[in-house]
C-alpha positions as CSV (number, residue, x, y, z in Angstrom):
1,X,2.2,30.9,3.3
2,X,4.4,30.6,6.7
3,X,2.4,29.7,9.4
4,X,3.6,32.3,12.7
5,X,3.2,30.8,15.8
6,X,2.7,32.6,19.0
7,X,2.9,31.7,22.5
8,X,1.9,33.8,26.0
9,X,4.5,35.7,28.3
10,X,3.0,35.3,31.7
11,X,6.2,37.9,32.1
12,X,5.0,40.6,29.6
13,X,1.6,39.2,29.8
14,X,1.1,39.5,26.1
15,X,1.5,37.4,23.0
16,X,5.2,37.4,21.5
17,X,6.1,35.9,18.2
18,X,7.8,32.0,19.2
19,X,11.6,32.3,18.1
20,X,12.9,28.4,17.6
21,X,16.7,28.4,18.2
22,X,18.8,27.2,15.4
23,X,20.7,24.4,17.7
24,X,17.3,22.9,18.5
25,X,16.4,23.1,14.4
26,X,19.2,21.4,14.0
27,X,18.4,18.5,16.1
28,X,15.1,18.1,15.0
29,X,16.9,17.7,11.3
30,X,19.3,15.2,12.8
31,X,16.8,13.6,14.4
32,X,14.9,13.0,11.0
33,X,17.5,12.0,9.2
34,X,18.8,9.5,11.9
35,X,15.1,7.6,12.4
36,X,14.8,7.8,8.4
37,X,18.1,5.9,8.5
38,X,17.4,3.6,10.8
39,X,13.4,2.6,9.3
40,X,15.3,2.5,6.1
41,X,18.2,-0.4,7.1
42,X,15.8,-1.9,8.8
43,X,13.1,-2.3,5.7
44,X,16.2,-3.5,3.9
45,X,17.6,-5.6,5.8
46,X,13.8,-7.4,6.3
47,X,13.9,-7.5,2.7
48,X,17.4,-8.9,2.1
49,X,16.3,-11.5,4.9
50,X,12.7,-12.5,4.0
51,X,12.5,-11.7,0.4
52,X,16.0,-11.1,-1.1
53,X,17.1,-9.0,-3.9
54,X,15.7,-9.6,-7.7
55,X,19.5,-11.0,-8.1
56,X,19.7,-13.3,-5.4
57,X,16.4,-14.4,-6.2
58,X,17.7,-15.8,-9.7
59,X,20.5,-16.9,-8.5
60,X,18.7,-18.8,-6.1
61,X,16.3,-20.0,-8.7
62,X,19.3,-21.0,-10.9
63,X,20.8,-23.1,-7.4
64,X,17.7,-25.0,-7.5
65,X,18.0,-26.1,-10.8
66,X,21.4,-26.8,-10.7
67,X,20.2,-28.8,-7.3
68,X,17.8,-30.8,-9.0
69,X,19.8,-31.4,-12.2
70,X,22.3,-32.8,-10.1
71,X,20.6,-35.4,-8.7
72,X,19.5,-36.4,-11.5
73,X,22.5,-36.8,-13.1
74,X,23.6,-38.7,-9.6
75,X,20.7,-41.0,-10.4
76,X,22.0,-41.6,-14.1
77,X,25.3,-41.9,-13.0
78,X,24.4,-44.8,-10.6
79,X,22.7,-46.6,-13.1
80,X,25.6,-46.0,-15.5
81,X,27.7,-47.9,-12.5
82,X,25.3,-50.4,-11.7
83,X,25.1,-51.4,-15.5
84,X,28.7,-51.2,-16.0
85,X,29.6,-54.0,-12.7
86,X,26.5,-56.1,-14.3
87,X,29.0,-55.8,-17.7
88,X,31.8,-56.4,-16.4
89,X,30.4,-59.3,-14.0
90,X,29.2,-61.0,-17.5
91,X,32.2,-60.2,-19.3
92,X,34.5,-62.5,-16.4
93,X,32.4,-65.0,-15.8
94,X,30.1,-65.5,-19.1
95,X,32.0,-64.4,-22.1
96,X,35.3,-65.4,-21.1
97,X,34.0,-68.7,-19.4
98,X,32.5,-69.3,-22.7
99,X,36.2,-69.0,-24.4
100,X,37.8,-70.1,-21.2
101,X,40.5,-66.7,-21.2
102,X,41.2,-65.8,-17.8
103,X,38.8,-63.2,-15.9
104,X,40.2,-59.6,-15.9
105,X,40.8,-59.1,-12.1
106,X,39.4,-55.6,-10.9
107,X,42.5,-54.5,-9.7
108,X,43.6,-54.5,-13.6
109,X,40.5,-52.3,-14.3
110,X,41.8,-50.0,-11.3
111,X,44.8,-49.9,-13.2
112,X,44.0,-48.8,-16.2
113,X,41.7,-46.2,-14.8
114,X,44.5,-44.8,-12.5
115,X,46.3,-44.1,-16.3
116,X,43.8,-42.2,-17.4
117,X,45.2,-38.5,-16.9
118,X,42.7,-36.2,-18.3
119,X,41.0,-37.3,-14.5
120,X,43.0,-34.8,-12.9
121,X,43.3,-32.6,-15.8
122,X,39.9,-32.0,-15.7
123,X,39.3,-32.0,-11.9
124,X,41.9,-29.2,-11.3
125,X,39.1,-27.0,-13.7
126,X,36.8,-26.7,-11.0
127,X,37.0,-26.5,-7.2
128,X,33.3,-27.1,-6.7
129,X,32.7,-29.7,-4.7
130,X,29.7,-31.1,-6.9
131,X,31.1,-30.4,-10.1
132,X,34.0,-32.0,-9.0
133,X,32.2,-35.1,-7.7
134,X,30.5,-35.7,-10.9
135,X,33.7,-34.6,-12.7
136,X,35.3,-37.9,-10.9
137,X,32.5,-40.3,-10.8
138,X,32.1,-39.2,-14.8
139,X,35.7,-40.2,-16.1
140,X,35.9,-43.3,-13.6
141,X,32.7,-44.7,-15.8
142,X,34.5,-43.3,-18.7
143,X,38.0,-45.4,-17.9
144,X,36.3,-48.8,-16.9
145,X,33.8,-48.0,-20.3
146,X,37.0,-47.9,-22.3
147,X,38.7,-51.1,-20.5
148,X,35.5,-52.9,-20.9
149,X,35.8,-51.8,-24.4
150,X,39.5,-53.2,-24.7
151,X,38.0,-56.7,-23.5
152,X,35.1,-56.8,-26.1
153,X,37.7,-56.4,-28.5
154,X,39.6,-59.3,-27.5
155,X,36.4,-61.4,-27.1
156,X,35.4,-60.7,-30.7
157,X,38.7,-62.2,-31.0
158,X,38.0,-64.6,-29.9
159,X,34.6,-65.4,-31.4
160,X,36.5,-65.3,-34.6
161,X,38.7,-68.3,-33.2
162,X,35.4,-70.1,-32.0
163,X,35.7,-72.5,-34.8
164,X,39.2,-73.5,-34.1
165,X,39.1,-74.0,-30.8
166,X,35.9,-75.9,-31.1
167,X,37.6,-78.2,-33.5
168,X,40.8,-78.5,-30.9
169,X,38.7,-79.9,-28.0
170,X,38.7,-83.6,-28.0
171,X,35.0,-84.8,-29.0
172,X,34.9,-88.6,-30.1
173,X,36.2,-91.3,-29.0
174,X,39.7,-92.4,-29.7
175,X,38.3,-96.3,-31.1
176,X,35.2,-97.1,-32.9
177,X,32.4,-97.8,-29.9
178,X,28.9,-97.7,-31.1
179,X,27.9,-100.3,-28.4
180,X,30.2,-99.1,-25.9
181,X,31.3,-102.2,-24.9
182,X,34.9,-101.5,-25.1
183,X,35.4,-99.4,-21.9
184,X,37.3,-101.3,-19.7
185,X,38.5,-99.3,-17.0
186,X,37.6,-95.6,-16.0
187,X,39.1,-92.4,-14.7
188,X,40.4,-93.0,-10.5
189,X,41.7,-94.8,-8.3
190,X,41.8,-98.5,-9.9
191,X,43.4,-101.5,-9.2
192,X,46.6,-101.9,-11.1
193,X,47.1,-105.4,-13.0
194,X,51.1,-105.7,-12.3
195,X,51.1,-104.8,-8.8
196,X,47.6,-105.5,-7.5
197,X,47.8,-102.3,-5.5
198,X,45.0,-99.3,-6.1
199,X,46.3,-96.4,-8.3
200,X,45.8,-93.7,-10.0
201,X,44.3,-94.2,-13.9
202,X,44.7,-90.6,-15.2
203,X,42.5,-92.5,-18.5
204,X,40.1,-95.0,-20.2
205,X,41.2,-98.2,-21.4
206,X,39.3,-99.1,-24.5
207,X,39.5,-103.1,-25.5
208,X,39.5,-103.6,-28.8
209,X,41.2,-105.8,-31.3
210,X,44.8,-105.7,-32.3
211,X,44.6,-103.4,-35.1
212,X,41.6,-101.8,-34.7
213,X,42.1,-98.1,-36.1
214,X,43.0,-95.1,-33.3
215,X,41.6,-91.9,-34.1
216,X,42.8,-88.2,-33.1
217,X,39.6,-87.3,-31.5
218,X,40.7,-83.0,-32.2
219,X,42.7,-81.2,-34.5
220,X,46.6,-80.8,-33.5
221,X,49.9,-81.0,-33.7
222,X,51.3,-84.3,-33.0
223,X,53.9,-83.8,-30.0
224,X,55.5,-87.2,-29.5
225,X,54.9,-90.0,-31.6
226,X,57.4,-93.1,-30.1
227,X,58.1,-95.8,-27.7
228,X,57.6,-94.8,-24.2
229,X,59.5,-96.8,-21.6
230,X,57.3,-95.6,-19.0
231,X,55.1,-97.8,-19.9
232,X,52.6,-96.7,-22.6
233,X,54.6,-98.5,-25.4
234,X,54.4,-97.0,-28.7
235,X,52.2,-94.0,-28.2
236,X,50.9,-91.0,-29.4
237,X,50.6,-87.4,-27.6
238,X,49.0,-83.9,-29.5
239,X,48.7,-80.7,-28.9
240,X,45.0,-79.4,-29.5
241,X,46.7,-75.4,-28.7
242,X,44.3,-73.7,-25.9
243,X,45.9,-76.0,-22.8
244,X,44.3,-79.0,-24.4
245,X,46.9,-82.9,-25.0
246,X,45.6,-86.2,-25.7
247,X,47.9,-89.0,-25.0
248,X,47.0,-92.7,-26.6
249,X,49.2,-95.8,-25.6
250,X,50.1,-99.4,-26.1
251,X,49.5,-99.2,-30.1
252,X,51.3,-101.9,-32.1
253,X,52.2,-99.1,-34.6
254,X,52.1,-95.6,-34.6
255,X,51.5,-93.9,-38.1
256,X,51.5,-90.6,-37.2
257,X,54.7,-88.3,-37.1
258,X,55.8,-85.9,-34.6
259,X,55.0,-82.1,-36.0
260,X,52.6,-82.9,-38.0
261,X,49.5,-81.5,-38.2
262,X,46.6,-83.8,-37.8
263,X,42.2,-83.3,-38.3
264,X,39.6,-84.7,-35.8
265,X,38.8,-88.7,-36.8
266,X,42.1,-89.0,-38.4
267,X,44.0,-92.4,-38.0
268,X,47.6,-92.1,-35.9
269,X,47.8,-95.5,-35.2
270,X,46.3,-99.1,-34.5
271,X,45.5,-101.1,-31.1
272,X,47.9,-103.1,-29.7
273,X,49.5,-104.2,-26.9
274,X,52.9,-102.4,-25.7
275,X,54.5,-101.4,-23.0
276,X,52.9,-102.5,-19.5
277,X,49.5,-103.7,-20.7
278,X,48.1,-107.2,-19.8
279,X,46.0,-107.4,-23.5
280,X,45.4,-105.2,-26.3
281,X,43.4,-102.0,-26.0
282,X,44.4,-98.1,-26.2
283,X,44.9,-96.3,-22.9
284,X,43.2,-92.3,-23.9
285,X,44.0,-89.8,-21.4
286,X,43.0,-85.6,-21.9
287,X,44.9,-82.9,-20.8
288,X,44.1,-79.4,-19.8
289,X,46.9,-76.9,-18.8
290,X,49.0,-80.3,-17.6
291,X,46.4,-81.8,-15.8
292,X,45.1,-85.1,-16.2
293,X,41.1,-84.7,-16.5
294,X,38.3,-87.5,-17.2
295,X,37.5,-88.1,-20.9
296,X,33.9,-89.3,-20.3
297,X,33.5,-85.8,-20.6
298,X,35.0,-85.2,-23.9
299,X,32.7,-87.8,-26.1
300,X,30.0,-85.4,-27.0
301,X,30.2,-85.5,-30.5
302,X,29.3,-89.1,-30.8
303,X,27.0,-90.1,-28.1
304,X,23.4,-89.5,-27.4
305,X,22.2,-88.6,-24.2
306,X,21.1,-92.1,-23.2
307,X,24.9,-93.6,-24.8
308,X,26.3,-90.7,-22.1
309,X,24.5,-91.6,-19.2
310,X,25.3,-95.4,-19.9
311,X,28.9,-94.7,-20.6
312,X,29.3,-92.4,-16.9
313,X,28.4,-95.5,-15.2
314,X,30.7,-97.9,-17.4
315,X,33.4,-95.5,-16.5
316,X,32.8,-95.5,-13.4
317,X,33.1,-99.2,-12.2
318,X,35.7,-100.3,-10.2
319,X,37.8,-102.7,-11.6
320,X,40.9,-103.0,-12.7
321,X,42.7,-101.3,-15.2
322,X,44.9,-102.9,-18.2
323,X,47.5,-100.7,-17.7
């Protein structure tokens, strides 16, 4: 039931029935629904702010996952590149020291990943700046893992060929030296017998008897077998293949034959005493890639230890040479 309300005419002086004009219901109405407004933006607006909505709240949820996923991919993807420069740091200078190839230089790796076009296939997917950051860090492990792939390939080449390339380096010595007391004259600066000047002796000079057996001291191809005016006499000169010669002079008589294929011990000539020499013995010098290196260090095959040690310090006398 409608509750009448009354109010007191001091005019009449009586109680009239209170009349409320329709403009000021109206206000009141206005008024309501303005304030109810207003409280209602601003409860959601505190909600949005403080709480959020039940689907910002999962996607905020799923952000922090992806957040946390991330770095740990980050993480794995450092240790992918951290193990990848330790591989490709062993591949240059362990592997292919071992086989003596040349080291892949990085700016071939960074080649061969700048050919790689699925990287910007792929990165033109996505403009987000983390999936696009692990899109690129992902397929520059992938390039350098295929390159370093391409080079294991060619090293297990190259394992195959370990056996031939062992036999190709020169490992005896050229003569028959059990007591190495044949050396006469090392590797340096010596003093030549002709001139009596100091020169270079790009060999050893190993007395021995005229006639005493030569030997090939690796498997090759013999390059020059003939009389050299320049001064080794009748010699002999072979390929090994992999950058490796051995050249032997001043024999008395060469048997072996240029292009012919020759084993490790075999006999190409004998001793002897052509060409400038002052007395018989066979002038040995090793090669590698053209350059004339010390042969002390190519006598492993024969020598102990102790013989080494003892044959360093033969070779290293200053003297003068026979040649």
């Amino acid at each position: 039931m409608k509750k009448i309300k009354y109010y007191y005419n001091t005019h009449s002086l009586r109680y009239e029935k209170l009349e409320v004009p329709l403009r000021v219901k109206l206000l009141r109405v206005f008024a309501f629904l303005a304030t109810a407004l207003v409280t209602a933006a601003l409860i959601v607006w505190v909600g949005f702010r403080y709480i959020g909505s039940p689907n910002e709240r999962i996607l905020r949820g799923q952000l922090d996952d992806y957040s946390e996923g991330y770095k740990l991919m980050q993480h794995q993807v450092e240790q992918l590149k951290q193990q990848m420069g330790e591989l490709e740091t062993r591949d240059n200078k362990v592997y292919r020291a071992i086989f003596e190839a040349n080291p892949i230089p990085d700016s071939a790796r960074a080649k061969e990943q700048a050919k790689k076009a699925e990287v910007s296939l792929v990165q033109r997917l996505s403009d987000d700046a983390l999936v696009g950051g692990m899109i690129a860090q992902l397929n520059n492990l992938s390039a350098r893992v295929a390159y370093q792939t391409k080079s294991y390939v060619e090293i297990d080449e190259m394992i195959k060929n370990k056996e031939k390339l062992l036999s190709a380096i020169p490992a005896i010595q050229p003569v028959s030296n059990a007591d190495l007391r044949r050396i006469a004259s090392g590797f340096g600066s010596r003093v030549d017998p002709v001139y009596k000047i100091q020169k270079f002796h790009a060999g050893l000079d190993f007395t021995a008897p005229q006639g005493t057996p030569i030997y090939a001291t690796a498997e090759g191809r013999i390059k020059e077998a003939n009389f050299n005016e320049g001064g080794f006499g009748n010699h002999v000169v072979i390929d090994h293949g992999y950058g490796y010669e051995t050249l032997y002079g001043h024999m008395v008589r060469i048997k072996a034959r240029a292009g012919k294929q020759v084993k490790r011990g075999e006999v190409i000539g004998w001793v002897g005493n052509t060409g400038k020499s002052t007395g018989p013995h066979c002038h040995y010098e090793v090669h590698k890639n053209g350059t004339p290196v010390d042969p002390v260090y190519f006598f492993y095959n024969d020598l102990t230890p102790e013989q080494f040690d003892r044959m360093l310090k033969l070779a290293a006398a200053s003297n003068q040479s026979f040649d």
